[in-house]
HTML snippet that shows the backbone in 3Dmol.js (N, CA, C, O; Angstrom):
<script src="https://3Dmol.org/build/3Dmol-min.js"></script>
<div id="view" style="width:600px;height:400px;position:relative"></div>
<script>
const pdb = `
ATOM      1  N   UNK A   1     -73.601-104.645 108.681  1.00  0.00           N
ATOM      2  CA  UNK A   1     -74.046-105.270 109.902  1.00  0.00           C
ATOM      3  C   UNK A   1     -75.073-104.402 110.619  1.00  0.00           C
ATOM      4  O   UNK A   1     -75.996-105.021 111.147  1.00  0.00           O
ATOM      5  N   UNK A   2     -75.073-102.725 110.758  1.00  0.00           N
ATOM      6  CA  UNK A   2     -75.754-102.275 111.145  1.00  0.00           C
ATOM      7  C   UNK A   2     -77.191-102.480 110.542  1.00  0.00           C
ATOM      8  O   UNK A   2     -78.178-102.879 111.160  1.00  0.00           O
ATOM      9  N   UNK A   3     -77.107-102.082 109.039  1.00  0.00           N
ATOM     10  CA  UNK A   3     -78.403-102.372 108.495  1.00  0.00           C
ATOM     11  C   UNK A   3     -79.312-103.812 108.672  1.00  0.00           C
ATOM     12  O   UNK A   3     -80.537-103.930 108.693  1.00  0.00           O
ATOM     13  N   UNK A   4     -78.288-104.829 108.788  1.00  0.00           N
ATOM     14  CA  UNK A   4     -79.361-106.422 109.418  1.00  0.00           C
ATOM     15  C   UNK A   4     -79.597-105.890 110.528  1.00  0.00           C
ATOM     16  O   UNK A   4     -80.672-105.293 110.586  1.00  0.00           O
ATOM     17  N   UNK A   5     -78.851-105.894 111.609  1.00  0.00           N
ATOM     18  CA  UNK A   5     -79.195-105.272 113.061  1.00  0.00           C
ATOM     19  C   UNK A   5     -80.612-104.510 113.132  1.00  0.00           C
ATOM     20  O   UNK A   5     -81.634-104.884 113.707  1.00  0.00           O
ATOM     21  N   UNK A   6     -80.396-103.390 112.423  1.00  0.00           N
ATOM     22  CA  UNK A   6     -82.080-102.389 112.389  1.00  0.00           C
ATOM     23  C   UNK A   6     -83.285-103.312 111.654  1.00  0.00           C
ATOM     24  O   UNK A   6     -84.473-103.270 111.973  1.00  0.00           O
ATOM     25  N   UNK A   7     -82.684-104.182 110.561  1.00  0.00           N
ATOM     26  CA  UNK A   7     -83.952-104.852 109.794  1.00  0.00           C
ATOM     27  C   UNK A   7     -84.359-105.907 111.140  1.00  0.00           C
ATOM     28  O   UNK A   7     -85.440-105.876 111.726  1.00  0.00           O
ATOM     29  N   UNK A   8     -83.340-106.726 111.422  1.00  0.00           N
ATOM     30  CA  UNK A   8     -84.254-107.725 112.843  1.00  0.00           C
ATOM     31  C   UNK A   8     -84.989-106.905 113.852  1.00  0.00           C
ATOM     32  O   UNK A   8     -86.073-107.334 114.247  1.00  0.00           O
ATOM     33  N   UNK A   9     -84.481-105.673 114.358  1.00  0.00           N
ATOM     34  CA  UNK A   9     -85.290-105.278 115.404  1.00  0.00           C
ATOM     35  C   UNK A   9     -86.612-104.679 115.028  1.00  0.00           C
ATOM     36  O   UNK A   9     -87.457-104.576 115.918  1.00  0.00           O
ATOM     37  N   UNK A  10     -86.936-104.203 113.610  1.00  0.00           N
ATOM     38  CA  UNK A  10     -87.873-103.759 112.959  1.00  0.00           C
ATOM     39  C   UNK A  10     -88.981-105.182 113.064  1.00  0.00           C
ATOM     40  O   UNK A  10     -90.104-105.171 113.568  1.00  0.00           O
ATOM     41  N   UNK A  11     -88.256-106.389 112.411  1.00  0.00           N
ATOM     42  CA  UNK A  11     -88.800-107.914 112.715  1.00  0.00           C
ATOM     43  C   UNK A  11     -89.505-107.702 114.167  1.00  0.00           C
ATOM     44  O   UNK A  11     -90.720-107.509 114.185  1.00  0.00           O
ATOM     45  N   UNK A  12     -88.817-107.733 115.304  1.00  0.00           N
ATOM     46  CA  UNK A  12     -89.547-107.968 115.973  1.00  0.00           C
ATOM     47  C   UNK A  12     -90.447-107.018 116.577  1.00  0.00           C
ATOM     48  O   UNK A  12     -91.529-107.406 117.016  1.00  0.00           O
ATOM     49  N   UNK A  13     -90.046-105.623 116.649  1.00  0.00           N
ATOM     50  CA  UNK A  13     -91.075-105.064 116.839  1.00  0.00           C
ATOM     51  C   UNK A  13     -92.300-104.561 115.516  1.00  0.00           C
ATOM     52  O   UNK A  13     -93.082-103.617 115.623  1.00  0.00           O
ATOM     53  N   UNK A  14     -92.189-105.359 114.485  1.00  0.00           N
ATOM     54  CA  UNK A  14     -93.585-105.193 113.600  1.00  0.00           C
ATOM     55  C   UNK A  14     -94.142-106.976 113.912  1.00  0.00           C
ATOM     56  O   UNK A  14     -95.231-107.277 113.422  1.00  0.00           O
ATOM     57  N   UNK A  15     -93.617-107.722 114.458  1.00  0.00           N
ATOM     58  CA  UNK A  15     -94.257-108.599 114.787  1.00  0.00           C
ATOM     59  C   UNK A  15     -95.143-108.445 116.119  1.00  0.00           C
ATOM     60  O   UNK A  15     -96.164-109.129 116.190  1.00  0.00           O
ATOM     61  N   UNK A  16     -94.823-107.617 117.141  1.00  0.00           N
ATOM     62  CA  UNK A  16     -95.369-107.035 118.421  1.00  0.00           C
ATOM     63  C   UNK A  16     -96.782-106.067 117.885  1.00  0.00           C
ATOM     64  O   UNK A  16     -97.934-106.332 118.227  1.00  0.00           O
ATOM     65  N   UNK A  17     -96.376-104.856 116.939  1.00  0.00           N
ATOM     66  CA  UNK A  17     -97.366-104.019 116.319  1.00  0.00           C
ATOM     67  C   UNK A  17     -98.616-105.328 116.091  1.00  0.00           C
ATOM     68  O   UNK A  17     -99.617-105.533 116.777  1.00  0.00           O
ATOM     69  N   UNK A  18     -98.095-106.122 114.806  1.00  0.00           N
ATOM     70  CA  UNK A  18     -99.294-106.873 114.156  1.00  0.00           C
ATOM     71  C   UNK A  18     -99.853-107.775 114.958  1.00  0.00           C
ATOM     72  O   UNK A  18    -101.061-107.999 114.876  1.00  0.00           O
ATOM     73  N   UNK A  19     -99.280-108.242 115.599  1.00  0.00           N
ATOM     74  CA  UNK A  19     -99.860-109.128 116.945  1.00  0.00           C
ATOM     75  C   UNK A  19    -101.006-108.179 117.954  1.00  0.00           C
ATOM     76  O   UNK A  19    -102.087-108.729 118.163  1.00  0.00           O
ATOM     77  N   UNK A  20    -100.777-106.763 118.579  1.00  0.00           N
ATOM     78  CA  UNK A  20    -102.019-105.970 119.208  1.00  0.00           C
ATOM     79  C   UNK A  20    -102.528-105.257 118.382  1.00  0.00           C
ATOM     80  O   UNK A  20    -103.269-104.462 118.960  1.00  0.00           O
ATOM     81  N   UNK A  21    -102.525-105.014 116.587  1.00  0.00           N
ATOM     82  CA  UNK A  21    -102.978-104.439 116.052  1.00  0.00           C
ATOM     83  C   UNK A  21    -104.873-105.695 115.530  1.00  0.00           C
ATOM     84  O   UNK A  21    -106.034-105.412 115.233  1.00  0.00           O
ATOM     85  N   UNK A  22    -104.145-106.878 115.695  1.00  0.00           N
ATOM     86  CA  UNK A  22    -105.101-108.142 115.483  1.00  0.00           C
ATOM     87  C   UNK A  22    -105.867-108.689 116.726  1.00  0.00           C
ATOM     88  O   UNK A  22    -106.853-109.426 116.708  1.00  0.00           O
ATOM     89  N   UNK A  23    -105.323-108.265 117.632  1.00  0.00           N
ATOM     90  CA  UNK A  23    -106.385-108.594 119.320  1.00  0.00           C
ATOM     91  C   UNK A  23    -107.404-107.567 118.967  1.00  0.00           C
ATOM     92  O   UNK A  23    -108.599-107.852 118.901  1.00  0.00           O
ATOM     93  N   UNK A  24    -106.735-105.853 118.642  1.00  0.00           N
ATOM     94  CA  UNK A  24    -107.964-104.865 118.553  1.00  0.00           C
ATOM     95  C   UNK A  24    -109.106-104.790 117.721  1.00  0.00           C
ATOM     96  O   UNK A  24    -110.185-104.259 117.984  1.00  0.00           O
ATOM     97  N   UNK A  25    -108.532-105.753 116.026  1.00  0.00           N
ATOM     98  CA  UNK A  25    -109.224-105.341 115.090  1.00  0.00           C
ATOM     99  C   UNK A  25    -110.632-106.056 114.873  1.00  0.00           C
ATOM    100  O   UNK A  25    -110.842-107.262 114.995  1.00  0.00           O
ATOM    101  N   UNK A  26    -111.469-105.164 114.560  1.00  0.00           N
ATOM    102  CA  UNK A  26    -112.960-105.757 114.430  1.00  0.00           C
ATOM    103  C   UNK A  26    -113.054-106.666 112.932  1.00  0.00           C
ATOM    104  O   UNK A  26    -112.759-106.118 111.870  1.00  0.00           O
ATOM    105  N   UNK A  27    -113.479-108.052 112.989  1.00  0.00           N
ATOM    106  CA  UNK A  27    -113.254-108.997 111.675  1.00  0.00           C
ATOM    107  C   UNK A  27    -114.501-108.138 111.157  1.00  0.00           C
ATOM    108  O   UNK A  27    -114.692-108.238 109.945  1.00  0.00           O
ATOM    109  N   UNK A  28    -115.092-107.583 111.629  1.00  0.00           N
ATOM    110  CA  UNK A  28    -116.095-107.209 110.203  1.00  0.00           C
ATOM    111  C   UNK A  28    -115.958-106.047 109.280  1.00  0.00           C
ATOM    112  O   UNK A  28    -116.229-105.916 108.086  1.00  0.00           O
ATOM    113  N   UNK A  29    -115.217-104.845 110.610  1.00  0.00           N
ATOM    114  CA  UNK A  29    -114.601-104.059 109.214  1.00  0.00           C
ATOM    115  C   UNK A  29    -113.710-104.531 108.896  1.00  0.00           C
ATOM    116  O   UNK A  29    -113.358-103.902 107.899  1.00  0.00           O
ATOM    117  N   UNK A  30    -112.967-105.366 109.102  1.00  0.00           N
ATOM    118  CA  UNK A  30    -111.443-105.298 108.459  1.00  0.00           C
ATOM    119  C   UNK A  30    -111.263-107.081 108.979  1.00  0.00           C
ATOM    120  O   UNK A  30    -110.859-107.354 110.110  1.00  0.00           O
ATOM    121  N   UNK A  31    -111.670-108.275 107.851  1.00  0.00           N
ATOM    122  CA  UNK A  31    -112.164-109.423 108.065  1.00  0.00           C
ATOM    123  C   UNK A  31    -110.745-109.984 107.402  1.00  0.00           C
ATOM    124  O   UNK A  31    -110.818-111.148 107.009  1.00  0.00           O
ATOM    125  N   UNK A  32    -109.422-109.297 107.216  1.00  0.00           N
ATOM    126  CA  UNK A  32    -108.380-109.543 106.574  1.00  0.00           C
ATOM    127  C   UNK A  32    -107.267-109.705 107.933  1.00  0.00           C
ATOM    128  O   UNK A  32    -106.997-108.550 108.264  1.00  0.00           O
ATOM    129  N   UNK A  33    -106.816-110.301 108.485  1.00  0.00           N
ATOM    130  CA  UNK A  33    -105.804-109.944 109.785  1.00  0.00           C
ATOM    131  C   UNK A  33    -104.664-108.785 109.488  1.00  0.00           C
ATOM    132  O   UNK A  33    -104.438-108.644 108.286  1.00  0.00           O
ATOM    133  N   UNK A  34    -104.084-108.131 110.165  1.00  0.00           N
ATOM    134  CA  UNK A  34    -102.700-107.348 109.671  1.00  0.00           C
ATOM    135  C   UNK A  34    -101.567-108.226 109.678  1.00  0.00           C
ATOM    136  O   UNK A  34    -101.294-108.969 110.621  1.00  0.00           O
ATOM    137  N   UNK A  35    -100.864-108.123 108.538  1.00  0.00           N
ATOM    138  CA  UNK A  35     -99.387-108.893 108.498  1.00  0.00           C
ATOM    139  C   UNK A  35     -97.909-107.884 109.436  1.00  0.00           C
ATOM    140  O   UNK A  35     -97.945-106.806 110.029  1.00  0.00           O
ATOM    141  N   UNK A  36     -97.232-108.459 109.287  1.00  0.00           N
ATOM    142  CA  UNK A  36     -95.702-108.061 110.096  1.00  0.00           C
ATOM    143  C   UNK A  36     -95.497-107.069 108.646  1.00  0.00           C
ATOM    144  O   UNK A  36     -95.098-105.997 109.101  1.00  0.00           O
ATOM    145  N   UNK A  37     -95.555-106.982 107.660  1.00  0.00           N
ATOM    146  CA  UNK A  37     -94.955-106.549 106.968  1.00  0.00           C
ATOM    147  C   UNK A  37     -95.539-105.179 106.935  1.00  0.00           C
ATOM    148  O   UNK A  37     -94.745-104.241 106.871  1.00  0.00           O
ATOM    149  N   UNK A  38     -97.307-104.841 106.983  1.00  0.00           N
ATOM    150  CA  UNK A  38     -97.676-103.587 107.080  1.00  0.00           C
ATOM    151  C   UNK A  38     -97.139-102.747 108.245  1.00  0.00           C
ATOM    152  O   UNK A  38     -97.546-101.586 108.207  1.00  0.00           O
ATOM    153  N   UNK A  39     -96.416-103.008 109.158  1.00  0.00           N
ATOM    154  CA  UNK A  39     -96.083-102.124 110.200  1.00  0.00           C
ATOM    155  C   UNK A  39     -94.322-102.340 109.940  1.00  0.00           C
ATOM    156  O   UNK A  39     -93.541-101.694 110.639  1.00  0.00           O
ATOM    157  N   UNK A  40     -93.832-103.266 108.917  1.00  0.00           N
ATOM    158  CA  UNK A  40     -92.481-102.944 109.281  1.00  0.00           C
ATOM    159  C   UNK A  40     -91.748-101.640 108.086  1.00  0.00           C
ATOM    160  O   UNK A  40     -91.790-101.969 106.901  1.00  0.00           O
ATOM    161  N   UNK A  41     -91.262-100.559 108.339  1.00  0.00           N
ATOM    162  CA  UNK A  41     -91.025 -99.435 107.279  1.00  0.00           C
ATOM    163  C   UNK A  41     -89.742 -99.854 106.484  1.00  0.00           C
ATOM    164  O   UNK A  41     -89.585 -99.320 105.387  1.00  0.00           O
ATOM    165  N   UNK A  42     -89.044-100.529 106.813  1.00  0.00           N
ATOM    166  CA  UNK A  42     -88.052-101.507 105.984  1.00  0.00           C
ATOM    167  C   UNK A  42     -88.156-102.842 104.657  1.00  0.00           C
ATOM    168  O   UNK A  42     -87.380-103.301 103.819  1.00  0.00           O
ATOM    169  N   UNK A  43     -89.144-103.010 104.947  1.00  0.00           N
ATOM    170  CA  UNK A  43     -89.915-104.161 104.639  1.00  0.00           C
ATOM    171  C   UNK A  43     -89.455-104.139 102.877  1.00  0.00           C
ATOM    172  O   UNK A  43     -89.225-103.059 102.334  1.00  0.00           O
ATOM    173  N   UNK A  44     -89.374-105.287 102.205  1.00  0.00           N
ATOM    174  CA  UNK A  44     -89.337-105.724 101.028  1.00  0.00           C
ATOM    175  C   UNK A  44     -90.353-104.841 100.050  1.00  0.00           C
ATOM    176  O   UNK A  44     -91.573-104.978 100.142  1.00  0.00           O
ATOM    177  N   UNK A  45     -89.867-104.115  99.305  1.00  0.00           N
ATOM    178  CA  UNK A  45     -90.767-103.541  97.837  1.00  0.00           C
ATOM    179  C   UNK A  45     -91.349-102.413  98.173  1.00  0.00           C
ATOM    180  O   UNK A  45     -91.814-101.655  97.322  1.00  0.00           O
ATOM    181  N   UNK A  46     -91.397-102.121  99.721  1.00  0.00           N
ATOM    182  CA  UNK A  46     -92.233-100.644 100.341  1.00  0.00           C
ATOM    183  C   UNK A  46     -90.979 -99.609  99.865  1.00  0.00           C
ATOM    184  O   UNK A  46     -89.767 -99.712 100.056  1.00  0.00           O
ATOM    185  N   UNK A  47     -92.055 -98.194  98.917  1.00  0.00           N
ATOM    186  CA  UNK A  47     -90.652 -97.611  99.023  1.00  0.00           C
ATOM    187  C   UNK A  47     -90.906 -96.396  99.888  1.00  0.00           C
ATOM    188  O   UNK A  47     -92.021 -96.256 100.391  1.00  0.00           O
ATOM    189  N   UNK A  48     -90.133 -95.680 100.054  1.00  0.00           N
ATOM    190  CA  UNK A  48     -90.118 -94.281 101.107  1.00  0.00           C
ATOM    191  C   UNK A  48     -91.099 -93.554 101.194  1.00  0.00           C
ATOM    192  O   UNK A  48     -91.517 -92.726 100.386  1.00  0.00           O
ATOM    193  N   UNK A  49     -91.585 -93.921 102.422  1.00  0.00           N
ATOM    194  CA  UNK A  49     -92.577 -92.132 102.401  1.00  0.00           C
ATOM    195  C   UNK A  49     -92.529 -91.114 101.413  1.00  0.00           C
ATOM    196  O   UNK A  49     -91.341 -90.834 101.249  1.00  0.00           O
ATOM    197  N   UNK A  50     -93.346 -90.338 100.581  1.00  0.00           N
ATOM    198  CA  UNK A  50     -92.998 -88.934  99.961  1.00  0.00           C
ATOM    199  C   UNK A  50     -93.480 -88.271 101.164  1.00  0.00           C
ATOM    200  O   UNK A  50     -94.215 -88.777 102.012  1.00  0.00           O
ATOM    201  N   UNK A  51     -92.881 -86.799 101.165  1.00  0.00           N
ATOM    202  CA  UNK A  51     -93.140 -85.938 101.837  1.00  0.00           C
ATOM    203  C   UNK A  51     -94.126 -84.966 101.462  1.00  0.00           C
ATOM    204  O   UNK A  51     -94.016 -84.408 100.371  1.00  0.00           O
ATOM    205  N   UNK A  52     -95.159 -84.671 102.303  1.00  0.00           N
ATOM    206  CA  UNK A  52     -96.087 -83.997 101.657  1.00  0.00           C
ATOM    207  C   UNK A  52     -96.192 -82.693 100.769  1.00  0.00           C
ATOM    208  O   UNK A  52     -95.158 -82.025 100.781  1.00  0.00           O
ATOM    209  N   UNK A  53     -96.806 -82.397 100.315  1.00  0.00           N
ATOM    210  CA  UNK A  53     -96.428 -80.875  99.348  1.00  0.00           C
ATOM    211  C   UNK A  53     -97.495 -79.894 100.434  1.00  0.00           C
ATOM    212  O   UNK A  53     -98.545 -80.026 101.063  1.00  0.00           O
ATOM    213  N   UNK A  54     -96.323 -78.745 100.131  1.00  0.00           N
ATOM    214  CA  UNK A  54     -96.745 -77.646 100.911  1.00  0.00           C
ATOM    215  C   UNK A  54     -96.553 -76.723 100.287  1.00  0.00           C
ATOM    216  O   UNK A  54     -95.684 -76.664  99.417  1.00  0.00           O
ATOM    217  N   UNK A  55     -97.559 -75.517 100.692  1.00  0.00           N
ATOM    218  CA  UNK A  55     -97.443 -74.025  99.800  1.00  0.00           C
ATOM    219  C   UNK A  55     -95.764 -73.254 100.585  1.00  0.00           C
ATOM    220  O   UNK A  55     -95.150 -73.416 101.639  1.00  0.00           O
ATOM    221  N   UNK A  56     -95.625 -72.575  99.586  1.00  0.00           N
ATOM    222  CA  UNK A  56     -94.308 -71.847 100.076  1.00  0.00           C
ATOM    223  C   UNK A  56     -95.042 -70.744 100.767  1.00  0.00           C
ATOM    224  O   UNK A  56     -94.254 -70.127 101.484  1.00  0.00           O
ATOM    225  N   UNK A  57     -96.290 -70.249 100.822  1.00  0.00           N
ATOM    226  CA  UNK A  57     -96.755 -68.897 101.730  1.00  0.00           C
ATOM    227  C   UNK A  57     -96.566 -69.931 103.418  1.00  0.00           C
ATOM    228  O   UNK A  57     -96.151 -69.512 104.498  1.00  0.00           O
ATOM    229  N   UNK A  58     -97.072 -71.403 103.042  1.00  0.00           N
ATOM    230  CA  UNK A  58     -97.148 -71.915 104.767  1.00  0.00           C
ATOM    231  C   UNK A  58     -95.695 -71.494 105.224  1.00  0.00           C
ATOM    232  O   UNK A  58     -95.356 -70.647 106.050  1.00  0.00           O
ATOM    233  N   UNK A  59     -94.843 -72.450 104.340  1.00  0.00           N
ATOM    234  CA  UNK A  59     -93.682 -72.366 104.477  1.00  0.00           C
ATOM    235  C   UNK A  59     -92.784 -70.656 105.072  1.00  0.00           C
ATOM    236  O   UNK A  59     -91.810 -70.645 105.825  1.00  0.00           O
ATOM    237  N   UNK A  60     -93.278 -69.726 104.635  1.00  0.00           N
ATOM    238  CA  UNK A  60     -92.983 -68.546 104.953  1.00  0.00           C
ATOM    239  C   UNK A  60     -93.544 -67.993 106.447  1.00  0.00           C
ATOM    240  O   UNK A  60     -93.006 -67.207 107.226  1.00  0.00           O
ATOM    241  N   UNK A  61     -94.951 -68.772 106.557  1.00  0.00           N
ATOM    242  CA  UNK A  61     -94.519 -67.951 107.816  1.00  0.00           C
ATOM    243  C   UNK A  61     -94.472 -69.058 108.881  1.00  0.00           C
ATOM    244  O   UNK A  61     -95.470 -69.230 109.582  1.00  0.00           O
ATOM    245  N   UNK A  62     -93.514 -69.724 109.028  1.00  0.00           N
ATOM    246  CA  UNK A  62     -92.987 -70.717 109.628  1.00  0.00           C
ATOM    247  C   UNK A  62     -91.891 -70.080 109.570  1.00  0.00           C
ATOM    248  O   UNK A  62     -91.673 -69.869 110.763  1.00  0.00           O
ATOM    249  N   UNK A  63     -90.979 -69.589 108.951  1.00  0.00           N
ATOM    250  CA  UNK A  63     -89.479 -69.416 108.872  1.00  0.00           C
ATOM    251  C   UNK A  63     -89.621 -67.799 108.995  1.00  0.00           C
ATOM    252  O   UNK A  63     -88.677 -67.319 109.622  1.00  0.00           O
ATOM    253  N   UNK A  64     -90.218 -67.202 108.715  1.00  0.00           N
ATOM    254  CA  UNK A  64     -89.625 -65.616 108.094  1.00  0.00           C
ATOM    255  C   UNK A  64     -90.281 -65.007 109.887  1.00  0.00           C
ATOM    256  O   UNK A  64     -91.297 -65.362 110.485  1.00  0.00           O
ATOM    257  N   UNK A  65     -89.165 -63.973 110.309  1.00  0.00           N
ATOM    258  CA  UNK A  65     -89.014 -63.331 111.442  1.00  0.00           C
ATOM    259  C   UNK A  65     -90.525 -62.790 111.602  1.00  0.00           C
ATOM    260  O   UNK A  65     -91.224 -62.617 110.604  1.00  0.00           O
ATOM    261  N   UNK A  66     -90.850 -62.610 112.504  1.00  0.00           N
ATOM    262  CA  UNK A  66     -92.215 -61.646 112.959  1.00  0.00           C
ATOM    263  C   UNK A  66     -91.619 -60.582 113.406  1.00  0.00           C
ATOM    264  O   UNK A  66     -90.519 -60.730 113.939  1.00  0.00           O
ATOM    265  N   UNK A  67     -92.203 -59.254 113.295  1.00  0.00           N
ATOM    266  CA  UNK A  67     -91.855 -57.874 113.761  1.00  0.00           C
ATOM    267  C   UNK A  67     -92.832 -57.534 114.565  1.00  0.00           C
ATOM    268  O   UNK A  67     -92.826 -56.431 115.112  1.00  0.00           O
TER     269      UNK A  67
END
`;
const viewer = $3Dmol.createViewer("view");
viewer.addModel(pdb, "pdb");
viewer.setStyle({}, {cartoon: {color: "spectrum"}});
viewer.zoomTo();
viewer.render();
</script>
């Protein structure tokens, strides 16, 4: 029940997104309208974000103490 719950509210707010994403968009670059489905992250056949790849030196000095 939770998971329908999050998929409808995703419904309506990717129907809100694609609705002011199509008042803004210029038909000549982009002469295609946006659907509900490009803004909803639940959506049918979309699969998960990957997470980007990062060097382990970034990674190090993010985590490792400064002296």
């Amino acid at each position: 029940m939770v998971e329908s719950r999050r998929r409808e509210a995703w419904q309506h707010t990717s129907a809100v997104l694609a609705t002011l994403a199509n008042i803004h968009r210029d038909p000549k670059k982009k002469p295609r309208p946006f659907t509900t489905q490009e803004f909803h992250p639940m959506a049918e056949g979309k699969s998960p974000a990957k997470p980007p790849k990062a060097d382990i030196q970034l990674l190090k000095r993010v985590f490792v103490e400064r002296k």
